[in-house]
C-alpha positions in Angstrom: 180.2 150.5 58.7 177.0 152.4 59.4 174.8 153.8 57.1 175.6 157.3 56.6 172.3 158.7 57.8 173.0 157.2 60.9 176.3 158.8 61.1 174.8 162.1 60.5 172.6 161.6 63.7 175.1 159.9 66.4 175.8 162.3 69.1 179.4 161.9 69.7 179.0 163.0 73.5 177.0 160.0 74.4 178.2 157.4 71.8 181.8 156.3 73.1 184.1 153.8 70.8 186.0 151.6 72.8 188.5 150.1 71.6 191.8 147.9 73.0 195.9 146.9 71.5 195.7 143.1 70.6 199.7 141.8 69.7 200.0 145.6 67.9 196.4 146.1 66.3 193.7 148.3 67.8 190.3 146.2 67.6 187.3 147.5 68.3 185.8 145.7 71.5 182.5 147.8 71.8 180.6 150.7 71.7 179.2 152.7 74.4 176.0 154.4 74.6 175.2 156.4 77.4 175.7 153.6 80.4 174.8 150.7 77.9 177.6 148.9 76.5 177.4 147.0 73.1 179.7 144.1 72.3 179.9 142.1 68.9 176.8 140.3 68.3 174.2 142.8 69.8 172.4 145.0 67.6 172.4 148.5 68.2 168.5 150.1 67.7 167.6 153.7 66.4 164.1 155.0 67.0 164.1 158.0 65.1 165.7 160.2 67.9 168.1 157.9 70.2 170.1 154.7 70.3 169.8 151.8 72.7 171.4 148.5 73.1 169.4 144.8 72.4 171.3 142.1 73.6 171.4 138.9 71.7 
């Protein structure tokens, strides 16, 4: 769903997908970035050289 120059730039060792079973389907419940977690509904900021978390 993200742009693919963001993909290009997301450091996969800090950026953690997390993701739970619901009745058989894996849903996507948040993403992790470094200790920040963000949940549906926050918006997730680049800079031009990292990613933080604003909540809504």
């Amino acid at each position: 769903m993200a742009p693919k120059w963001l993909i290009d730039r997301i450091d996969y060792k800090t950026v953690k997908f997390l993701r739970v079973i619901r009745d058989g389907a894996e849903v996507l419940k948040g993403v992790r970035i470094d200790d920040q977690t963000a949940k549906i509904g926050d918006t997730i900021c680049f800079d031009g050289k990292r990613l933080s978390v604003e909540r809504r």
